[in-house]
C-alpha positions in Angstrom: 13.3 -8.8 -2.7 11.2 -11.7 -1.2 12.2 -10.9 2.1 12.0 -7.0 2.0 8.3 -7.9 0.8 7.8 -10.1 4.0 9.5 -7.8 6.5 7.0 -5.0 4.7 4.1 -7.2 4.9 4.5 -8.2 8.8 4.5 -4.5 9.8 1.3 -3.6 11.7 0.4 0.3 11.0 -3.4 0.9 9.6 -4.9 4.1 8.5 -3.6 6.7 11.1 -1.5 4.6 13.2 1.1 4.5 10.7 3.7 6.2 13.3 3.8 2.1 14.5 6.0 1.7 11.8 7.5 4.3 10.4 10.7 4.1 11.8 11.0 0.8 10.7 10.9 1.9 6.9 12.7 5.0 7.4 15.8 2.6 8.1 14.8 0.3 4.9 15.3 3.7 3.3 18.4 5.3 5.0 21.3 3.4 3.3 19.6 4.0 -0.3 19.0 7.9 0.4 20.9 11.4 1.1 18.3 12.3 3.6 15.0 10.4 5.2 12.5 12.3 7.3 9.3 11.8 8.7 6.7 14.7 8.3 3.7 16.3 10.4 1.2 14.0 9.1 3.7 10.8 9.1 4.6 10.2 5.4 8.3 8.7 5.2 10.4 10.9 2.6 13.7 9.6 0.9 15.5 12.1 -0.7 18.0 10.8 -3.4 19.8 14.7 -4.9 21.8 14.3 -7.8 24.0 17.2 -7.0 23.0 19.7 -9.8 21.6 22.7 -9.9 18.0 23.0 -10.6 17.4 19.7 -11.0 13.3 18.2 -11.6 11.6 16.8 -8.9 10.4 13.5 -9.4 8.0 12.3 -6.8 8.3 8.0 -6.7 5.0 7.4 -4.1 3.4 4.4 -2.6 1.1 3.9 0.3 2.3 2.6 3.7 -1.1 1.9 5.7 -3.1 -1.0 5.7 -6.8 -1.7 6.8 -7.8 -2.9 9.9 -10.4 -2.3 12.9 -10.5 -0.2 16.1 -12.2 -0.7 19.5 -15.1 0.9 19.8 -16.3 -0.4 23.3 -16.0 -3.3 25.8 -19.1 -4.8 27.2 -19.4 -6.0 30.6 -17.9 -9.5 29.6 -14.7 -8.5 28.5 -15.7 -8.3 24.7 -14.1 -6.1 22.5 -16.8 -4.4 19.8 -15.0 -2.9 16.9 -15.2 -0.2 13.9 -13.1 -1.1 10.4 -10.5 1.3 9.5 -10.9 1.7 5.7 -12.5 -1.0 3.6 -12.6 -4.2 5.4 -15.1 -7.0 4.4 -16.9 -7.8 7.4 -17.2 -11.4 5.3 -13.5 -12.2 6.0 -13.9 -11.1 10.1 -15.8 -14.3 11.7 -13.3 -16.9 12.7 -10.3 -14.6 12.1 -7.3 -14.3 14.3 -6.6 -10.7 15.6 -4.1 -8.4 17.8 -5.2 -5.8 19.5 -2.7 -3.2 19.8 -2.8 -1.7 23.5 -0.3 -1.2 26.5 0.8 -4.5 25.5 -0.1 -6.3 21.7 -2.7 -9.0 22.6 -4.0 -11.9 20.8 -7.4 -12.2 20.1 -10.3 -13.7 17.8 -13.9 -13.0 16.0 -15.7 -15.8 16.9 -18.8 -17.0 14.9 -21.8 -18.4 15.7 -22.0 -22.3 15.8 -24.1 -24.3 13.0 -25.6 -25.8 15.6 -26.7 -22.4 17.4 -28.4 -21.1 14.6 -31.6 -19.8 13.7 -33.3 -21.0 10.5 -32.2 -18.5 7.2 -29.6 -17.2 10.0 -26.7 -19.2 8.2 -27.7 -17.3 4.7 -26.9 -13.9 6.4 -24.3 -11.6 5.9 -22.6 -10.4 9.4 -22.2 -7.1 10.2 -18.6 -5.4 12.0 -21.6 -4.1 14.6 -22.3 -7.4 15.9 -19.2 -9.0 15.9 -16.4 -8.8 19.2 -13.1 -9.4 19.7 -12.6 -12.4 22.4 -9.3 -12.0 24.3 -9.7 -14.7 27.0 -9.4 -12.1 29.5 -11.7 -11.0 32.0 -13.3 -7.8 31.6 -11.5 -6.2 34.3 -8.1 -7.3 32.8 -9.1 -6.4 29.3 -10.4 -2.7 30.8 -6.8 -2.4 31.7 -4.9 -3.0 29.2 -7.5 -1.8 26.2 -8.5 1.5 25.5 -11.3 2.5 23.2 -9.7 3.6 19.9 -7.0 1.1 19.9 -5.7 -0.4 16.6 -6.3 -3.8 15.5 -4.7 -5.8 12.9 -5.2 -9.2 11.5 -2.9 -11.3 12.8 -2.3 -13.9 9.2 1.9 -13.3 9.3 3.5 -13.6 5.0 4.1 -16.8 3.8 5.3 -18.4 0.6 3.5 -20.1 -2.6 4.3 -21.9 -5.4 5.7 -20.2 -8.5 7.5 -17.5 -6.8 4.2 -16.2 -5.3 3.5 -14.7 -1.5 0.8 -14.4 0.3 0.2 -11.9 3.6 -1.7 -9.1 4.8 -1.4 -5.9 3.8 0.6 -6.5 0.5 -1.4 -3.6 -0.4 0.1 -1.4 -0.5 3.8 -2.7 1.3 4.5 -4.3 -1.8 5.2 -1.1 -3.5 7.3 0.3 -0.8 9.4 -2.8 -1.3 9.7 -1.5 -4.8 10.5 2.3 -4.0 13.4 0.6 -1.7 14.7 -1.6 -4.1 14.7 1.7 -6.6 16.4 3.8 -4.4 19.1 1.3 -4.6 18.9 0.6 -8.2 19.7 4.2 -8.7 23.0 4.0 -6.8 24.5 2.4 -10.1 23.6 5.8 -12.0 24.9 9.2 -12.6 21.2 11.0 -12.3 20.0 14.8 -13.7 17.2 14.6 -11.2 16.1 14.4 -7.8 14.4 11.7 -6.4 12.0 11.4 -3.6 10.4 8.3 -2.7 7.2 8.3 -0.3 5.6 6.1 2.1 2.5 7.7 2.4 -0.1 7.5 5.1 -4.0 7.3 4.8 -4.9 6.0 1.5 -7.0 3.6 2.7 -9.2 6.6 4.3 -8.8 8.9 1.8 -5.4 9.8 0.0 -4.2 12.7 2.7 -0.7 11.3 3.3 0.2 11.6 -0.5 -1.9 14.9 -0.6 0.2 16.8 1.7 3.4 14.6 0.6 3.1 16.1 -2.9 2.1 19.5 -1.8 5.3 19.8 0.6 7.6 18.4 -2.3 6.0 20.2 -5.3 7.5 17.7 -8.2 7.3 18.0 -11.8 6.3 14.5 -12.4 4.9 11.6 -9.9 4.3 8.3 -10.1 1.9 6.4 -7.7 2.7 2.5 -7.1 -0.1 0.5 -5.8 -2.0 -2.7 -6.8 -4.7 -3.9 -8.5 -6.8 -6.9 -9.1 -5.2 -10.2 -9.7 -7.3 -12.9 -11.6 -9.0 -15.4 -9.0 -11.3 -18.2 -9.7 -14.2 -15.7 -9.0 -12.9 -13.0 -10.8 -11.1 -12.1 -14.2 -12.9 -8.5 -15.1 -10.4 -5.8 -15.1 -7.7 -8.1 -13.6 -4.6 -9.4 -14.5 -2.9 -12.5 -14.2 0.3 -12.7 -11.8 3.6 -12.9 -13.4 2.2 -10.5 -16.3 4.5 -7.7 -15.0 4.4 -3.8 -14.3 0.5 -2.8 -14.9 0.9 0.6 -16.6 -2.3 2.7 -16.4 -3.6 5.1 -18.8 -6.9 7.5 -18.7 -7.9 11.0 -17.4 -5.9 10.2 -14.1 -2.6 10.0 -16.0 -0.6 12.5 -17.9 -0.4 11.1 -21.1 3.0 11.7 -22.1 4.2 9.8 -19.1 2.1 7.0 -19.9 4.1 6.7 -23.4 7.2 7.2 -21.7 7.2 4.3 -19.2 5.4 2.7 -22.6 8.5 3.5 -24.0 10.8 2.4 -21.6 9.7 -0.9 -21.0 9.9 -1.6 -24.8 13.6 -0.5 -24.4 14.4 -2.7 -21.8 12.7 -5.7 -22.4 10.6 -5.4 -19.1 7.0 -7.3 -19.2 3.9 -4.8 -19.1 0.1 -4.4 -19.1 -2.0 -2.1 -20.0 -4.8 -0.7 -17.4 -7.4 1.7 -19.4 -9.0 3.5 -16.7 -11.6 6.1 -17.3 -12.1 7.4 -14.0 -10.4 7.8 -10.6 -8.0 5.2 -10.7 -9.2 4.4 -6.8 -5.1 5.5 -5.9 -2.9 8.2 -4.9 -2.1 9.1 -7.9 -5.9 10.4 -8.2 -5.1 12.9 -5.4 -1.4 13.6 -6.4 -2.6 15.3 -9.9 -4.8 17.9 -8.7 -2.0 19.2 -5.7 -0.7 23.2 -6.0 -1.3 23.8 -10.0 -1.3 20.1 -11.1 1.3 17.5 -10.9 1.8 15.6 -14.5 1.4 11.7 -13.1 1.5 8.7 -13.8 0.5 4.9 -12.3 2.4 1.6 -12.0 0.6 -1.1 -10.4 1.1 -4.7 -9.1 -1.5 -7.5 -9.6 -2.7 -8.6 -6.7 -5.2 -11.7 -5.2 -8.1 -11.2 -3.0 -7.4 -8.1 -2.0 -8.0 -6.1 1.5 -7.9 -9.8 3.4 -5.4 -11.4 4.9 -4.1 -13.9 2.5 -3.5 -11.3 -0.2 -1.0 -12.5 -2.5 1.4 -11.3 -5.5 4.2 -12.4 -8.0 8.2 -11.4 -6.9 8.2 -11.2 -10.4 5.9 -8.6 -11.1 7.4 -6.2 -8.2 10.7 -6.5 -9.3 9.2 -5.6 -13.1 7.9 -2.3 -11.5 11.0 -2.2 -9.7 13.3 -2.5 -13.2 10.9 0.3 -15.3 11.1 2.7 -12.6 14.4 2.2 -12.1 15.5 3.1 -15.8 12.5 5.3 -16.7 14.3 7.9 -13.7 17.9 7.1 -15.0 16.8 8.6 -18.4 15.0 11.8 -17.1 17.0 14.6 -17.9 16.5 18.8 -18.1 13.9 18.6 -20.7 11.2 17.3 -18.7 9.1 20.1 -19.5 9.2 20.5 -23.7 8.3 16.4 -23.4 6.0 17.2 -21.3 4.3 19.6 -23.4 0.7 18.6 -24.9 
């Protein structure tokens, strides 16, 4: 699990450039699966049938983007101006270590502005992404011909290890979770199922939810269940957060069909397996928010993992609490049967 976490994390695919890495989870998929495809928009599907007729569809989704920046222009120096690809704090930028993805990957930083350089009440300002640049070391004729305007960039921090079974990477948001819908898929293998099972690596949630959108509308499922993260108590922050190790975070509110809210509830008593509760009275901020409303309505539901300093590059989880999610999905599925629709019921 650690290391299918890493591998996930290292992966270098933000919001609509996803098709980087997509082949790369399709093969973490293939040995778990019947079938793996990648559709119009890029979303990864692994299809797990159980061989019986008119089985439920049950729809097992998490997100496979992260965020980053683009290149917006180069300036007659060789600098690289940029534009951020979902929600990036321009606080984390100055100083950080970049790659720009053109003809060839190149290395490259966000330099700040000396101490020394400074204007007075200068150092009390936030920066903006519109004044910051990418510095390659190249000329600007080399970098003009190797960079095109619209290139990706991704934050270069590669995963690491922590203390107490913790790690700490970009984009653990969401490639955690498609460590979990792996580890599922092979979970499952053990079991004699009455259901299908696809699992989704979706793209563009971190612009907007599309990937899972279209995902859900092309599979049409009777039940789905997002995985994502949420917050993680830091030092600056314990509101609506959750400490890591505490488990699978199960949500419940308007987002989430009740009854599958009791169910995984339900299973996790069964089994032992370590939850918290996430009362959410709104969009839930996660592809499960889009997911509900596809064709006539999809009955969802929400597992997430807590999750430090999110969207920056030294995000950082608990193994323990992905392999928690891991362990109620696994036997939440294993116990769907034919009368997913009278439990269903409201």
């Amino acid at each position: 699990m650690k290391e299918l976490i890493k591998k996930l994390s290292d992966m270098r695919g933000i919001s609509g450039f996803e098709y980087r890495i997509n082949e790369e989870i399709k093969k973490l998929f293939e040995p778990y699966a019947d079938e793996v495809y990648i559709d119009d928009m890029g979303n990864v599907t692994a299809v797990k049938k159980c061989g019986k007729q008119n089985a439920k569809k049950v729809l097992l989704e998490a997100h496979a983007d992260e965020i980053g920046l683009m290149v917006k222009d180069i300036d007659e120096r060789g600098f690289i101006t940029i534009v951020n690809v979902g929600g990036v704090d321009p606080r984390i930028l100055p100083s950080s270590e970049v790659i720009v993805h053109a003809k060839r990957d190149i290395k490259g930083v966000i330099g700040a502005k000396p101490p020394h350089l400074q204007a007075g009440g200068e150092a009390d300002k936030s920066s903006k992404i519109t004044d910051m640049a990418v510095d390659t070391g190249l000329s600007a004729d080399e970098v003009k011909k190797l960079v095109s305007i619209g290139d990706s960039i991704t934050l270069s921090q590669s995963s690491g290890e922590l203390l107490s079974g913790q790690l700490s990477g970009k984009s653990l948001d969401d490639r955690a979770s498609i460590a979990a819908l792996v580890t599922v898929l092979k979970n499952l293998e053990r079991f004699e199922l009455d259901v299908d099972v696809y699992a989704v690596a979706a793209v563009k949630e971190e612009v907007g939810g599309f990937g899972a959108m279209t995902a859900a509308y092309r599979i049409n499922p009777d039940i789905a269940i997002a995985v994502d993260v949420c917050h993680g108590v830091t030092p600056d922050n314990s509101y609506s957060a959750y400490e890591l190790g505490c488990g699978a975070v199960v949500t419940c509110g308007p987002n989430i069909h009740p009854k599958i809210f009791d169910r995984l509830m339900d299973t996790a008593r069964e089994y032992n397996i370590k939850t918290e509760i996430d009362v959410d009275g709104g969009n839930t901020g996660t592809d499960a928010w889009v997911m509900q409303v596809v064709r006539s309505g999809i009955p969802t539901g929400l597992l997430s993992i807590p999750l430090k300093y999110m969207h920056t590059s030294v995000e950082t989880v608990a193994v323990s609490d992905v392999k928690a999610v891991c362990d109620l999905l696994t036997f939440f599925v294993q116990k769907l049967d034919a009368d997913m629709e009278e439990w269903l019921c409201l």
